[in-house]
N, C-alpha and C positions, 0 to 999 in steps of 0.2 A: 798157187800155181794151178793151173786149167788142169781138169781132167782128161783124159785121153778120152776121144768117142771110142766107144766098145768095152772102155771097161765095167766089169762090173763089181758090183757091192751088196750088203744087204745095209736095205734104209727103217729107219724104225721112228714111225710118227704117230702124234692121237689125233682124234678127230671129234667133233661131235656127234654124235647120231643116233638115233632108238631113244633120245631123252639122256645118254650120258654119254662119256668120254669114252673112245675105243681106242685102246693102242693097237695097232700095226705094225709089223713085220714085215719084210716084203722082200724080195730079190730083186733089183734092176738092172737096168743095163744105160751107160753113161750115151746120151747121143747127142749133143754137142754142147759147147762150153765157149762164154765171151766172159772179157772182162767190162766190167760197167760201172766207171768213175775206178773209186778202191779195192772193187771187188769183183769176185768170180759168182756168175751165173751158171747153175750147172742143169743141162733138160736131162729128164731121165724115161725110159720107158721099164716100165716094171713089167715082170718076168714071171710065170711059174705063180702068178696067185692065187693063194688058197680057198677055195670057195666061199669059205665065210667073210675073207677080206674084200672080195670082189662086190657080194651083195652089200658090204656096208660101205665101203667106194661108189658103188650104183648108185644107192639111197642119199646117200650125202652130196653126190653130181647134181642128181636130179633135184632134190631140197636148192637148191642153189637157180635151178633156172625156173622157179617160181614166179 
């Protein structure tokens, strides 16, 4: 089932970066939702990020548009 835009959640994901895996914590907030074939696509804007999550989100964006 779609999520409501506005709701929110805490999302918990790893990433690579600095050379190893970082796990994430995050607050978001739900801002819109389709379904696509079987499944639900959900966009999210994160919320209230902790300064350390931020620079290793920066660093891993940026690693990407290399």
């Amino acid at each position: 089932m779609p999520t409501n835009d506005g709701t929110t959640c805490r999302i918990a994901f790893s990433i690579f970066c600095g050379g190893s895996v970082q796990r994430l914590e995050v607050h978001a907030r739900a801002t819109n939702s389709i379904f696509v074939h079987a499944h639900v696509r959900v966009g999210f804007a994160f919320t209230g990020v902790p300064p350390y999550a931020s620079s290793l989100l920066a660093e891993f964006v940026a690693y990407g548009k290399r």
